[in-house]
C-alpha positions, 0 to 999 in steps of 0.5 A, spaced: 943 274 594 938 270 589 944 268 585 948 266 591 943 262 592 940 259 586 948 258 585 948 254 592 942 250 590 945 248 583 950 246 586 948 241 592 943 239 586 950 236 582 953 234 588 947 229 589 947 227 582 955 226 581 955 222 589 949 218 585 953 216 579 959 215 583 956 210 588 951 207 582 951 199 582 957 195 578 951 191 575 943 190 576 938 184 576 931 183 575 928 178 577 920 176 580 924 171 587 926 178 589 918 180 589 916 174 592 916 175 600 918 168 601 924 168 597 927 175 598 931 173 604 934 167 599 936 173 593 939 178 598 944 172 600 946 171 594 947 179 592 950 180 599 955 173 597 957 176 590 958 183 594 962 179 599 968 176 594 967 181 588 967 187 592 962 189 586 954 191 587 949 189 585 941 193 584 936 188 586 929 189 582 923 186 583 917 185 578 912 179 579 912 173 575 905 175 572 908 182 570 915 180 568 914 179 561 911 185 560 915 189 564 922 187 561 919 189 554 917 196 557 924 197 559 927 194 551 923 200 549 925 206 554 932 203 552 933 202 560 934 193 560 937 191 566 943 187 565 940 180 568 934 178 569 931 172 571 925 168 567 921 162 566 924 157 561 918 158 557 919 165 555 926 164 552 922 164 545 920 170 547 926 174 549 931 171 544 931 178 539 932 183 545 937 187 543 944 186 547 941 179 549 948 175 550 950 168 548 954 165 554 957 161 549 961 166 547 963 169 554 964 162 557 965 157 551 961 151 551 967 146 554 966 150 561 958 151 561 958 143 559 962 141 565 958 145 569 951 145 568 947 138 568 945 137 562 937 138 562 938 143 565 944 147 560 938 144 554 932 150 557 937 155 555 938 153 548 936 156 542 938 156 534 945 153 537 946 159 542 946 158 550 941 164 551 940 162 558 942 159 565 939 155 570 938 160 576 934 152 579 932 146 574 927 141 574 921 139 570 914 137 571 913 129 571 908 124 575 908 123 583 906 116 586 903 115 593 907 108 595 902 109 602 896 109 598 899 103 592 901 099 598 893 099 601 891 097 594 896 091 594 901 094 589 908 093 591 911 097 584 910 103 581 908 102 574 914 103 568 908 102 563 901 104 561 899 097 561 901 097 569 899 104 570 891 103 569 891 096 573 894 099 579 889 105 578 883 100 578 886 096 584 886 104 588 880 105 585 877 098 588 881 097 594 882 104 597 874 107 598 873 114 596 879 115 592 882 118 585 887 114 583 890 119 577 888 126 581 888 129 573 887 135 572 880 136 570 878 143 571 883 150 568 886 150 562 892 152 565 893 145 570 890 141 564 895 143 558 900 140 562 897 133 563 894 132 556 900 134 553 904 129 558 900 124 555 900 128 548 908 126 548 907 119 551 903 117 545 907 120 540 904 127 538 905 134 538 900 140 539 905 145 536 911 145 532 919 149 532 915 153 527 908 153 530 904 150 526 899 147 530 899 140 529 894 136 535 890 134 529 893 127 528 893 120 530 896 121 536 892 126 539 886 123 538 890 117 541 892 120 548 885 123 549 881 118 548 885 115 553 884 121 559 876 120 557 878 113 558 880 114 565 875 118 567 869 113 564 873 108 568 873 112 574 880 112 575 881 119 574 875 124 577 871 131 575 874 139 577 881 137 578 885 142 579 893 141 581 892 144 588 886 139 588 890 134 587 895 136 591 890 135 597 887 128 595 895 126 594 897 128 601 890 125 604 892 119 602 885 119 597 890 119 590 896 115 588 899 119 582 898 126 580 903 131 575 907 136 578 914 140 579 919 138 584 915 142 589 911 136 590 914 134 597 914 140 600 906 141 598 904 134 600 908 135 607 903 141 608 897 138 605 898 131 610 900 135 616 905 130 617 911 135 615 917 130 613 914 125 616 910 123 610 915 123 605 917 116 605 909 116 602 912 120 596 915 117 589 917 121 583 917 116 577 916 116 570 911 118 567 908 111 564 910 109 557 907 105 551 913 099 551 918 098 557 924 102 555 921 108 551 923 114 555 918 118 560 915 125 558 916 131 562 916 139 561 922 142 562 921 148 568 926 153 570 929 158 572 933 161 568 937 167 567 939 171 561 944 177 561 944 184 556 951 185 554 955 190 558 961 191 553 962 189 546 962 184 545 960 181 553 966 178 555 968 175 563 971 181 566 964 185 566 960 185 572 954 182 570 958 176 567 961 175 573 954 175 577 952 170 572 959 166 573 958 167 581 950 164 580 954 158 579 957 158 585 956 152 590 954 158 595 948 159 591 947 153 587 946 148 594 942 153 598 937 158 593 934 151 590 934 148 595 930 152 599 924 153 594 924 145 594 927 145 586 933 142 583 940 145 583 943 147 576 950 145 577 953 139 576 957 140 583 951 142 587 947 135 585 953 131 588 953 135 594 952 133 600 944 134 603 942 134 596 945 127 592 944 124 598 937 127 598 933 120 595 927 124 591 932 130 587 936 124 585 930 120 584 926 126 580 933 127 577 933 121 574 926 119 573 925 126 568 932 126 564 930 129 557 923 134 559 921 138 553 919 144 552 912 147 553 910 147 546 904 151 548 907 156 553 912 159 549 908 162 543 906 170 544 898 168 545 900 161 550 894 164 554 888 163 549 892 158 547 892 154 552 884 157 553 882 153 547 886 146 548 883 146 556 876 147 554 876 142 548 880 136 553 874 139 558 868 138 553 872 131 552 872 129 558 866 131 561 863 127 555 860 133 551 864 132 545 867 125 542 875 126 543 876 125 536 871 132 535 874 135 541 880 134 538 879 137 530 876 143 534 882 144 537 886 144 532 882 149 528 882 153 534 889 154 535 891 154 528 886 161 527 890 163 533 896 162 531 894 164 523 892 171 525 900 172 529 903 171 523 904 163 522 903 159 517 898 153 518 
């Protein structure tokens, strides 16, 4: 009677697992919307639409932001990658050695993946003459203006130059009481790194090279610092800023520029209260350039979307290339990034309705053509990177240090850090 029994369990158990195996999904896809409560709905849509014209399943995985990096190393290791995933365009450096890892130029060929992605945002997934990604959503971190606030202080243009930049700034600051004209990012290092190296850029500088060597230590450096240490001395910009702040000050018609991502007029509808209404007060512009003509600075940012070959070599057929093709789709392009206040990635989906007829996309669009990559974020130790440039722009700033001392200690700094990882100084 135990043998009868031990041999009934043995064979439910077998039943299970063949049933498991046999309903497994046709391909998985990890990604941290899915671990977001607010943009969960928006990816079961999209995996219930691919489901729906593939007759292909998809097992959804989710993993915070915080905890992608870390989570998708895990996996490498267990040898259990998921067959796509969702990422930041600034962690692509970092994934690009991952075993399996797939050129969609191989899969797609880059005539098709031209024609179809907008080309600064197709430009975040490449690396050493491969296309290691696609846009999931695209955009970049640029300048906002506040028109309400410039028009109170007689400005009837947003300024193209730095020259016009700082008279505008001292007209808010004269005419407009209680206010920050530039809402820089003063206060943690995370919100002060894209601010100084916006202006890093604009100045002609680098902070780290393609090969990272650190190299702030220069003239343009020393430049572009001296100038944010110029603005706050003037009071056109204003201690313990920080993004979220800006924000506030912004949609309370207390700032007339700031930096931020696409999402900007969706922040400035809640911090004003007005809800769309205040739209018609919110501006994307080019960053403010040294001559007229010179090319506005921005940071490329995205969401990006990275694939582990299903076959060898990964060809169309698979069910994880064809997620990533159905990624593409109109379907998704012109609700998913709409829906989290971004750009689509897709050439199609920016000419569609609702969204080229939408003046600030097309505008941010047009106003950050060619964003470059975060040139501190992207390396294994971004975090104390990021640490020691924001404490030293901080120092500078509150007139603890000069910029030129600020800026020699910050160099020395990183290049520690980056010497102990392995690259030459």
């Amino acid at each position: 009677m135990n043998a009868i029994r031990k041999l009934l369990r043995a064979t439910v158990i077998l039943g299970v697992a063949i049933s498991g195996a046999a309903h497994a999904a046709d391909t998985s896809f990890m990604g941290y919307s899915y671990a977001e409560e607010s943009a969960k709905p928006s990816v079961e849509k999209i995996l219930k639409g691919f489901t729906e014209k593939t007759k292909l399943s998809v097992e959804p995985i989710g993993s915070a932001w915080g905890d992608m990096q870390k989570n998708l190393f895990l996996r490498a290791r267990s040898k259990t990658l998921p067959d796509v995933v969702q990422i930041s365009e600034r962690w692509l450096p970092t994934f690009s050695n991952l075993p399996g890892l797939v050129d969609y130029n191989e899969v797609f060929g880059k005539e098709y993946l031209a024609k179809t992605y907008a080309p600064d945002a197709l430009a975040m997934g490449q690396l050493d003459g491969k296309q290691l990604a696609l846009p999931l959503m695209s955009g970049s971190i640029g300048m906002v203006a506040n028109t309400g606030v410039l028009k109170n202080a007689g400005i009837e243009k947003v300024p193209a130059t730095i020259e016009e930049f700082q008279t505008a700034l001292a007209a808010v600051r004269d005419k407009v009481p209680n206010s920050v004209p530039y809402a820089m990012a003063t206060k943690n290092p995370n919100s002060i790194l894209l601010d100084f190296m916006i202006w890093n850029w604009t100045f002609g500088g680098h902070i780290i090279d393609a090969k990272g060597k650190v190299v702030v230590d220069s003239d343009a450096g020393r430049k572009a610092l001296a100038f944010m240490v110029g603005l706050m001395k003037d009071r056109l910009s204003a201690p313990e800023i920080d993004r979220p702040d800006a924000r506030r000050l912004m949609g309370q018609n207390a700032a007339a520029f700031y930096i931020d991502a696409p999402q900007s007029r969706a922040f400035l509808r809640s911090f004003s209260g007005q809800g769309k209404d205040f739209d018609k007060n919110v501006q994307p512009m080019g960053v403010p350039v040294q001559n007229a003509g010179d090319e506005p600075k921005s940071i490329q940012w995205g969401h990006m979307i990275i694939s582990f070959a299903q076959s060898d070599p990964a060809n169309k057929d698979d069910a994880n290339m064809q997620f990533v093709a159905y990624l593409a789709d109109n379907a998704v392009q012109t609700q998913f990034p709409v829906e989290q206040s971004a750009l689509p990635g897709t050439v199609d989906a920016r000419k569609a309705p609702g969204i080229a007829d939408d003046a600030y996309l097309s505008d941010w669009a047009k106003f950050n053509k060619s964003p470059v990559m975060n040139e501190v974020g992207i390396w294994p130790d971004g975090a104390e990177l990021t640490q020691i440039l924001g404490e030293e722009v901080q120092a500078a700033l509150l007139d603890q240090k000069s910029a030129d001392d600020a800026i020699a200690s910050m160099g020395k700094r990183m290049a520690a850090v980056m010497s102990k990882a392995g690259y030459s100084q």
